[in-house]
C-alpha positions as a Markdown table, in Angstrom:
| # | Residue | x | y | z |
|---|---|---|---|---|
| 1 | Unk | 57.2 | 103.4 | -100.4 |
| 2 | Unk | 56.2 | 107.1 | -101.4 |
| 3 | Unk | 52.1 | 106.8 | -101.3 |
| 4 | Unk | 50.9 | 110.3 | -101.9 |
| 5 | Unk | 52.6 | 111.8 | -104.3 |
| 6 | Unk | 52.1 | 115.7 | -105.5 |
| 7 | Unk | 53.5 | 116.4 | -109.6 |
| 8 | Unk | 54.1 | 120.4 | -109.9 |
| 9 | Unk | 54.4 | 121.1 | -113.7 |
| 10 | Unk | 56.7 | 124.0 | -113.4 |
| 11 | Unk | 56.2 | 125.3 | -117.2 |
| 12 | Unk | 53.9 | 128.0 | -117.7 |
| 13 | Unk | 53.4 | 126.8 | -121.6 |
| 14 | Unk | 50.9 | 124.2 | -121.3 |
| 15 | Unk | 51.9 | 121.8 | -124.0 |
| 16 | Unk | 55.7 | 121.3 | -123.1 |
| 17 | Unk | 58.1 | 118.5 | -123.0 |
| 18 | Unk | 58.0 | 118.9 | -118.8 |
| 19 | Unk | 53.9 | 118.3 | -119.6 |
| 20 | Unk | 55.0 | 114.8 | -121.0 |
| 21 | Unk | 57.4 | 113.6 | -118.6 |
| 22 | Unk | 54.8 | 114.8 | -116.0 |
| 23 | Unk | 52.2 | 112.7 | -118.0 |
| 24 | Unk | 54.6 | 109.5 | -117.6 |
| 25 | Unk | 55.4 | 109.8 | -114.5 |
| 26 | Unk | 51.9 | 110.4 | -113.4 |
| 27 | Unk | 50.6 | 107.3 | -115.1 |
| 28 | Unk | 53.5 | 104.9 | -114.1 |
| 29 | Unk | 53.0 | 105.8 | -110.3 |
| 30 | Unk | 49.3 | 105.4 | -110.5 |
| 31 | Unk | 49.5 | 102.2 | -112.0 |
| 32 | Unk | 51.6 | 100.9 | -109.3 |
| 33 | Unk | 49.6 | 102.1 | -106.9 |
| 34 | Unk | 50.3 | 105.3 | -105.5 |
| 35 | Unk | 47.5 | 108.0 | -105.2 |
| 36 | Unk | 49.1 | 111.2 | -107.4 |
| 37 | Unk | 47.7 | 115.0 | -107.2 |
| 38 | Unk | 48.9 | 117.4 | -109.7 |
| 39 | Unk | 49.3 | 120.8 | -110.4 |
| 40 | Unk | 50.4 | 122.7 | -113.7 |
| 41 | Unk | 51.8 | 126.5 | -113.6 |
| 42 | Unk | 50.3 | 126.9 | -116.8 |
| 43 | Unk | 46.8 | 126.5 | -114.7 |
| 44 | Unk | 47.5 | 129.1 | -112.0 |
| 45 | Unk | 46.7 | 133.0 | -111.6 |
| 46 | Unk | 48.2 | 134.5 | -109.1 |
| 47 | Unk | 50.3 | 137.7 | -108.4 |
| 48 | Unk | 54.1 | 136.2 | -108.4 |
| 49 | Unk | 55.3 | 139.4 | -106.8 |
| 50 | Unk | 56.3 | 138.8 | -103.0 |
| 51 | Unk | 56.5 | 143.6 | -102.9 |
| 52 | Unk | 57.0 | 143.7 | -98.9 |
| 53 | Unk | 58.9 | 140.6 | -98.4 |
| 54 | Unk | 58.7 | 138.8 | -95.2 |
| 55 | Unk | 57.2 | 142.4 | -93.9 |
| 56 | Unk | 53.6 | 142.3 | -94.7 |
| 57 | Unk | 51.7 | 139.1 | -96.0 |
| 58 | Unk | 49.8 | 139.2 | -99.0 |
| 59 | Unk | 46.8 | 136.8 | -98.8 |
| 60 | Unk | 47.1 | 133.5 | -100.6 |
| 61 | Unk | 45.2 | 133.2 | -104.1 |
| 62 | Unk | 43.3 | 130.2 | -103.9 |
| 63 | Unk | 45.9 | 127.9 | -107.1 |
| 64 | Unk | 48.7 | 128.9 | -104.0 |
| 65 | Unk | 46.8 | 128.1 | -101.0 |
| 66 | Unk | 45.9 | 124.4 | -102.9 |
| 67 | Unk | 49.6 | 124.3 | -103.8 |
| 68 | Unk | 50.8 | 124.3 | -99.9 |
| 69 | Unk | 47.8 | 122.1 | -99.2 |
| 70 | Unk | 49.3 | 119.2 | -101.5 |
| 71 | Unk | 52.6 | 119.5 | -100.8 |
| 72 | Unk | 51.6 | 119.4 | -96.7 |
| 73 | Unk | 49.5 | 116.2 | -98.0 |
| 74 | Unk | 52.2 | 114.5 | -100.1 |
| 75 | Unk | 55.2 | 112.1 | -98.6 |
| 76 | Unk | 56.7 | 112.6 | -102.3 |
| 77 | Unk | 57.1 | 116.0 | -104.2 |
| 78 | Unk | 57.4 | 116.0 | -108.2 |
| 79 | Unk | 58.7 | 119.4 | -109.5 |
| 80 | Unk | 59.5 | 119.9 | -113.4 |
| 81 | Unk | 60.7 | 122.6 | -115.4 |
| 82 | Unk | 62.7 | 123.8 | -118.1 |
| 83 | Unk | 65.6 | 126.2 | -117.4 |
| 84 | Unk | 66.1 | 129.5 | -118.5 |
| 85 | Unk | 68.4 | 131.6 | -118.3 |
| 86 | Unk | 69.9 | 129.6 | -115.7 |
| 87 | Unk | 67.5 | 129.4 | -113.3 |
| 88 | Unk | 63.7 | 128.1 | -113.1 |
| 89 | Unk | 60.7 | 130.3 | -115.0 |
| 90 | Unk | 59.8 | 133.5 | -113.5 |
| 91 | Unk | 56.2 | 132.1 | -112.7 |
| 92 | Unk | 57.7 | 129.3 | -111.0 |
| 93 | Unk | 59.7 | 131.2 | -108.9 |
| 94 | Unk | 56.5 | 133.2 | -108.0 |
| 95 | Unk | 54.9 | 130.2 | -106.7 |
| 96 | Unk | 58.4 | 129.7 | -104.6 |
| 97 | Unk | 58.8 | 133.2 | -103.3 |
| 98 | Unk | 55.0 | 133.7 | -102.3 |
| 99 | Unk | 54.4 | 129.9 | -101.1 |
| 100 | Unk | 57.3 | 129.0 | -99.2 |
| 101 | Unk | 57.0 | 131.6 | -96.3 |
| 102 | Unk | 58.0 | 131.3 | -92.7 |
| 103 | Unk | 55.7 | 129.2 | -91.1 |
| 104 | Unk | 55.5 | 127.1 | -94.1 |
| 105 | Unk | 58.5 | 125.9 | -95.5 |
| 106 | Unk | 60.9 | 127.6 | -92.6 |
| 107 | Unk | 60.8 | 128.8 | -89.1 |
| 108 | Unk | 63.6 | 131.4 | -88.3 |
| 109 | Unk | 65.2 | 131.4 | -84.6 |
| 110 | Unk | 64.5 | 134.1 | -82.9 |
| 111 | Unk | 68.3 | 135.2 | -82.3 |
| 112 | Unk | 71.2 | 134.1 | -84.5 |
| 113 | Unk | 71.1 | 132.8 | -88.2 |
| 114 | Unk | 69.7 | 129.3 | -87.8 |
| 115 | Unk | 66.0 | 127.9 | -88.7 |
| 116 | Unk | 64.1 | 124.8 | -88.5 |
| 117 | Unk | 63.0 | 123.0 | -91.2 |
| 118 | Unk | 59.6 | 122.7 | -91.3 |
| 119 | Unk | 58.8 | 119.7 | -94.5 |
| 120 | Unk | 60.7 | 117.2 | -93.3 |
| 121 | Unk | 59.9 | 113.6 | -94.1 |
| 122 | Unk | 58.9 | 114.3 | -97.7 |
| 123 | Unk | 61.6 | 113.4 | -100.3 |
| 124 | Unk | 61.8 | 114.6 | -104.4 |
| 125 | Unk | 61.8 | 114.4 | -108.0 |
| 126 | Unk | 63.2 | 117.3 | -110.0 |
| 127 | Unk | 63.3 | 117.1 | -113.7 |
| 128 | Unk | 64.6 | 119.8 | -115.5 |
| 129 | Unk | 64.8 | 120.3 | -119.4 |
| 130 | Unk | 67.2 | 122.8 | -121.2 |
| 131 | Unk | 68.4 | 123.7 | -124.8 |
| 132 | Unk | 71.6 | 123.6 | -123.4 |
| 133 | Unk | 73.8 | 120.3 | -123.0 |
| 134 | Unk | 74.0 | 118.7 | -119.9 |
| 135 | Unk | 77.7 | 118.8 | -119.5 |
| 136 | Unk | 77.4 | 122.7 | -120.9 |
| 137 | Unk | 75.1 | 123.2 | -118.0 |
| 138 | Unk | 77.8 | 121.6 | -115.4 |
| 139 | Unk | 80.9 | 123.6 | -117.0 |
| 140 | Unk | 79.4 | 127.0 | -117.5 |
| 141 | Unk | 76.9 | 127.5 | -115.3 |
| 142 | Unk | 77.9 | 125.6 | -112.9 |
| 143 | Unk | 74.3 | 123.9 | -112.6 |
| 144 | Unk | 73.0 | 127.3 | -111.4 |
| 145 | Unk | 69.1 | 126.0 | -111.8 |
| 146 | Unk | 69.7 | 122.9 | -110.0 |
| 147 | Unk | 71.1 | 124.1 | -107.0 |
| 148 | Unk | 69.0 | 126.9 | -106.6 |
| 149 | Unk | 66.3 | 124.1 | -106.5 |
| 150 | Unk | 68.0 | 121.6 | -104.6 |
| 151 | Unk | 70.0 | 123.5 | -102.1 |
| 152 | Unk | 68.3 | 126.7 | -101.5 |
| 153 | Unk | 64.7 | 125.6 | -101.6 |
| 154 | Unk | 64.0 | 121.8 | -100.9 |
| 155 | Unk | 67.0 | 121.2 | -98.4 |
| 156 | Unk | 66.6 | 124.1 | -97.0 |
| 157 | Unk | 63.4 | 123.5 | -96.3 |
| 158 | Unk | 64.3 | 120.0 | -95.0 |
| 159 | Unk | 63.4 | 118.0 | -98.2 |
| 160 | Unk | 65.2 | 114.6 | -98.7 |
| 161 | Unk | 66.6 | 112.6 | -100.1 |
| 162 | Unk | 66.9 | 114.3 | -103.7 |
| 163 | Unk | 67.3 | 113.0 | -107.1 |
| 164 | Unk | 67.7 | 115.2 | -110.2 |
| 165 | Unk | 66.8 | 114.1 | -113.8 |
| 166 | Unk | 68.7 | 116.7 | -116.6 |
| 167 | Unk | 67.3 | 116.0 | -120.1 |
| 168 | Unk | 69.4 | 118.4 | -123.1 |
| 169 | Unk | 69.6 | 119.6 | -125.6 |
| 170 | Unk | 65.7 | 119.6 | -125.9 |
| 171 | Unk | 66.1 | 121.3 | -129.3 |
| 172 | Unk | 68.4 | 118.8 | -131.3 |
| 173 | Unk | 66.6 | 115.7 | -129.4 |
| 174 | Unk | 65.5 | 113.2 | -132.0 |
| 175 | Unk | 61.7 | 111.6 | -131.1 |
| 176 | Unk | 63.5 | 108.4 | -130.2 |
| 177 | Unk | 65.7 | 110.4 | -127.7 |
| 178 | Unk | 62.4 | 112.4 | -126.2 |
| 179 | Unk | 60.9 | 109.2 | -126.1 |
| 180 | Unk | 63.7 | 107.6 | -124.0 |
| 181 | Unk | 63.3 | 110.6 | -121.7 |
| 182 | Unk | 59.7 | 109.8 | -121.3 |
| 183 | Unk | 60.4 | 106.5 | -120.6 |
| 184 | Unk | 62.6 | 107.4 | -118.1 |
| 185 | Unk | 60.1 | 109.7 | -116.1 |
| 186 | Unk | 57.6 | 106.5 | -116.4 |
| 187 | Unk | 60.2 | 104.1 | -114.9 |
| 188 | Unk | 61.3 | 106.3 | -112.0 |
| 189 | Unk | 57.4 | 106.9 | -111.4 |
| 190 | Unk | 56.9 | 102.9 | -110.7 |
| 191 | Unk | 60.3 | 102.5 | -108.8 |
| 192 | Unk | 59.2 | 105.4 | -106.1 |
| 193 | Unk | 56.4 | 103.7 | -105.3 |
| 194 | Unk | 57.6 | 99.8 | -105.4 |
| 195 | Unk | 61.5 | 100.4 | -104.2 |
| 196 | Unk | 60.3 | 100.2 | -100.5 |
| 197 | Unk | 57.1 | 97.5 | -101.0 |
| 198 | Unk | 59.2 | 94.8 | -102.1 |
């Protein structure tokens, strides 16, 4: 049973179809019981630019230093966004490259490649929106954006299990087909939180 769950909206547009499925999902989890925090990108000011890399830390705006704070608090991580250009917003990524530092997300060995993973025990939600069809997104790119979210960030950072939710096209979608997305988001929200309980 997931208790504390964090919802990052990863869409720096405030009104946004990621908005709405974080809106669902929100209220669905709530109302079965699970406390929810939340965060929206469109909501944060920072300086997305990690300029020295690993080499010389740039102090934490305070939207960043909240954002590590819930995900340290939450058993359950929420993360959605819309992809473009095959891969996650450029403020998104911002949050990624300047949040998840050694220490954090990561600890490097000392000598060889290896690391230990430092947010275990939490598992995820990703739902990611596109213009593009889903099966366009599987054939061309090869689902680029979801792998560079589920392999190279989450798992990597010891974050499991994983599900991913792929809603497209978002541009042809019919209200009856956005509102079977939302209702989608909503039911996932309750079954986090009651799966385990029952």
């Amino acid at each position: 049973m997931s208790d504390r769950i964090f919802v990052w909206v990863g869409h720096p547009r405030h009104t946004s179809l990621s908005r709405g499925l974080a809106d669902a999902y929100q209220s669905a989890a709530e109302g079965a019981g699970a406390e929810v925090r939340r965060m929206d990108l469109s909501h944060m000011s920072f300086d997305p630019d990690l300029t020295e890399g690993y080499h010389s830390r740039k102090t934490l705006e305070p939207c960043l230093e909240s954002w590590r704070e819930n995900t340290m608090w939450a058993d359950h991580l929420v993360w959605l966004y819309p992809q473009w250009w095959g891969g996650m917003p450029a403020k998104m990524k911002g949050v990624i490259d300047r949040s998840f530092l050694p220490g954090f997300a990561m600890r490097y060995h000392e000598k060889g490649l290896w690391w230990d993973r430092l947010l275990t025990g939490r598992s995820a939600d990703i739902f990611m929106t596109s213009d593009a069809p889903v099966i366009w997104d599987a054939i061309s790119y090869r689902r680029a954006a979801r792998n560079q979210v589920e392999r190279t960030v989450l798992n990597f950072a010891g974050v499991k299990p994983l599900r991913t939710f792929q809603f497209g096209p978002v541009k042809t979608a019919r209200p009856e087909k956005i509102d079977a997305w939302l209702d989608k988001a909503a039911a996932r929200g309750r079954q986090i939180v009651t799966r385990s309980a029952k």
